[in-house]
C-alpha positions as CSV (number, residue, x, y, z in Angstrom):
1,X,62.5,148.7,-28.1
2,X,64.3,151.3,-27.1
3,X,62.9,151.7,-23.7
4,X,62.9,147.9,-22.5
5,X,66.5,147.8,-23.5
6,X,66.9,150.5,-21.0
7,X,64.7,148.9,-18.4
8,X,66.7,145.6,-18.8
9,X,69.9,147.2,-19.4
10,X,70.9,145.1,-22.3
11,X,72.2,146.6,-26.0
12,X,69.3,147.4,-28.2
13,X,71.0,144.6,-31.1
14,X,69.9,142.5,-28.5
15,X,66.2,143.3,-27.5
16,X,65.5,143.5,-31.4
17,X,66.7,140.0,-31.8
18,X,64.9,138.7,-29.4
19,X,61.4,140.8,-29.7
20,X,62.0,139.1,-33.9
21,X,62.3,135.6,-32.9
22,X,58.9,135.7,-30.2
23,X,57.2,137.0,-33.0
24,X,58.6,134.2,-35.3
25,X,57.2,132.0,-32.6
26,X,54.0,133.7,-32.8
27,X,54.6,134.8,-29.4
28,X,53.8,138.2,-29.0
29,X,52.5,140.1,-31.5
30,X,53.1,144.1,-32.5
31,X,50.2,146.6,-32.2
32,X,49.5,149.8,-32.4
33,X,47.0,151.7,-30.2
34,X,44.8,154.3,-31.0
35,X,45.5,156.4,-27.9
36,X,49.3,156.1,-28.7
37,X,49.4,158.6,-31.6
38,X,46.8,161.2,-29.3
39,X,49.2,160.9,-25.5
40,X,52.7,161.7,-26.2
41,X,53.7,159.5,-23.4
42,X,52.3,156.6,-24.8
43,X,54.9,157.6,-27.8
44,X,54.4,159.0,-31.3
45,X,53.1,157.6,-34.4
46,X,56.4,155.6,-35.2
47,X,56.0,153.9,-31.6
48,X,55.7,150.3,-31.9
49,X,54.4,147.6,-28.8
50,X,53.7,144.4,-28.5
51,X,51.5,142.4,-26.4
52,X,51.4,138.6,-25.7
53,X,49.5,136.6,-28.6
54,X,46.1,135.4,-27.2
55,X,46.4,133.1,-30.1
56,X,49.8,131.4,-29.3
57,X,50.4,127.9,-29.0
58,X,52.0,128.8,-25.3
59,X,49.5,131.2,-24.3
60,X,47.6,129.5,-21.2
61,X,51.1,128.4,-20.0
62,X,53.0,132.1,-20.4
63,X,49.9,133.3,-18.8
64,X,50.3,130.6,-15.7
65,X,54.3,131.6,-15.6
66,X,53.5,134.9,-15.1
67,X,50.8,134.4,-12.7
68,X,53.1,132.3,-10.6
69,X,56.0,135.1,-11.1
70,X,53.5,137.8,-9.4
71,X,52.2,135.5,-6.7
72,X,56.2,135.5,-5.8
73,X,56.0,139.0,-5.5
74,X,52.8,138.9,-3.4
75,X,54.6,136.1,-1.0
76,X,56.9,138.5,0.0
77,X,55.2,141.5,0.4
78,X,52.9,139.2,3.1
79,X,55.6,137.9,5.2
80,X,57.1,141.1,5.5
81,X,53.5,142.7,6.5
82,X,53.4,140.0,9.1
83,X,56.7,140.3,10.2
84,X,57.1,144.0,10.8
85,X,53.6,145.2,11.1
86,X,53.1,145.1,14.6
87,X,50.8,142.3,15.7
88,X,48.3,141.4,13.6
89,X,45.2,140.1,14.6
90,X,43.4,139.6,10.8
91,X,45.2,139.8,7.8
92,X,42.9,139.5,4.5
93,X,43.6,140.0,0.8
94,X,41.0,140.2,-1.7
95,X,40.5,143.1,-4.6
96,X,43.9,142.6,-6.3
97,X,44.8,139.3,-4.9
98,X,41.6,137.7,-5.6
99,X,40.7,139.4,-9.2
100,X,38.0,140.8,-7.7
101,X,37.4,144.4,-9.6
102,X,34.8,145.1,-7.3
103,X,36.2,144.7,-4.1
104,X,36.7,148.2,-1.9
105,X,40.2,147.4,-0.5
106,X,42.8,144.9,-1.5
107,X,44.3,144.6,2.4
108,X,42.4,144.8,5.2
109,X,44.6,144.4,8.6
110,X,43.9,144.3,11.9
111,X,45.3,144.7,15.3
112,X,47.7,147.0,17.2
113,X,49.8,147.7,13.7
114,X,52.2,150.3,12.7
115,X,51.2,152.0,10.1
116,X,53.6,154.4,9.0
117,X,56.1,151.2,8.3
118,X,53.1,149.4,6.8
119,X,52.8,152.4,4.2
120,X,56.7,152.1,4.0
121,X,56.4,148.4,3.1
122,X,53.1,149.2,0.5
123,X,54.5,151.6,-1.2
124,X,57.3,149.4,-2.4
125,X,55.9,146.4,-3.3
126,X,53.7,149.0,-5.7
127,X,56.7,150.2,-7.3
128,X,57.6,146.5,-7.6
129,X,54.3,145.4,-9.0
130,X,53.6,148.6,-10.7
131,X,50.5,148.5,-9.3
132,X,48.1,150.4,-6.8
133,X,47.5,148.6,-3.5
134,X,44.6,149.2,-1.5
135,X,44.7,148.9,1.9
136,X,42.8,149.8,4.9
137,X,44.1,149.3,8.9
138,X,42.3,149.4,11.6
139,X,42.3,148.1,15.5
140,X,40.8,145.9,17.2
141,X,38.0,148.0,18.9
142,X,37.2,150.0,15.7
143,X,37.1,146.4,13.8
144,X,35.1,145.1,17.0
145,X,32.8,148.4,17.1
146,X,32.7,148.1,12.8
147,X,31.4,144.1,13.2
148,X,28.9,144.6,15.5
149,X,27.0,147.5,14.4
150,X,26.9,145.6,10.9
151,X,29.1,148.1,9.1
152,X,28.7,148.0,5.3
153,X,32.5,148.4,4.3
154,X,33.3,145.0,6.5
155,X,30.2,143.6,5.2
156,X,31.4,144.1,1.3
157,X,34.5,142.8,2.3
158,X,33.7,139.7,3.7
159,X,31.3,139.1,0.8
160,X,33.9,139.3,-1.9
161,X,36.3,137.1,-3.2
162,X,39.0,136.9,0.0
163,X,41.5,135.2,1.7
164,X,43.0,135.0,5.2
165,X,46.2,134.8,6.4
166,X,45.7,135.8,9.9
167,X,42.2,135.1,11.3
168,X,42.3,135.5,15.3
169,X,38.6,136.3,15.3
170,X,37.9,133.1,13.5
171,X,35.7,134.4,10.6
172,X,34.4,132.3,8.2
């Protein structure tokens, strides 16, 4: 409690009330993990965290919220790839984005980019998100040279869950 009243800058009075009347609610509910009393940065024995209740009369539509919160997120992390990237010739998200675990990458872009302020603009949106993104750049004759000799990154790619944004080469 402690710590999210930090993160949200609020008085700790305050973050108790309110953690007590989502788990009147039946909400979120308190657990403690195993691994929490072994890693001292997951807190000691007295640690206490909560998770949303799978069981909740709410759940599916907290879960929806915060879907459409992070898809926000993800909105603005793409314009500004297309905006200041350079020009972009295919722009694909899958991994991540598409809740495919199996996917190699979770960007793949391609054209005459710039990647130093793509790595700029990645790195934070993962601060943001609090998550790792994946990416991979390349140009256009490497992607050309890639497609045509059947290359078996591109060809995992395009065979997982994915989504265009820019498609120049008309890929389907």
């Amino acid at each position: 409690m402690r710590e999210l009243a930090r993160l949200i800058d609020i008085q700790l009075h305050a973050v108790r009330r309110e953690i007590a009347n989502l788990e009147k609610l039946k909400i979120i509910k308190s657990v403690t993990p195993v691994a929490a009393t072994r890693d001292p940065e997951l807190g000691t024995e007295r640690s206490k965290f909560f998770q949303l209740d799978d069981q909740a009369p709410l759940f599916e539509e907290l879960k929806a919220l915060l879907s459409k919160a992070e898809v926000l997120e993800e909105k603005d992390l793409i314009e500004e790839i297309k905006s200041k990237a350079g020009t972009v010739s295919l722009f694909l998200l899958t991994g991540l984005f598409t809740n495919d675990v199996d996917a190699t990458t979770d960007i793949l872009l391609v054209g005459k980019l710039k990647p130093f302020l793509i790595a700029k603009i990645i790195r934070r949106y993962e601060d943001d998100l609090g998550k790792v993104i994946r990416y991979t750049l390349m140009d256009d004759t490497e992607f050309k040279d890639r497609r045509h000799i059947g290359d078996k990154f591109l060809y995992t790619v395009f065979e997982s869950k994915h989504v265009f944004l820019v498609n120049d080469y008309n890929i389907s």
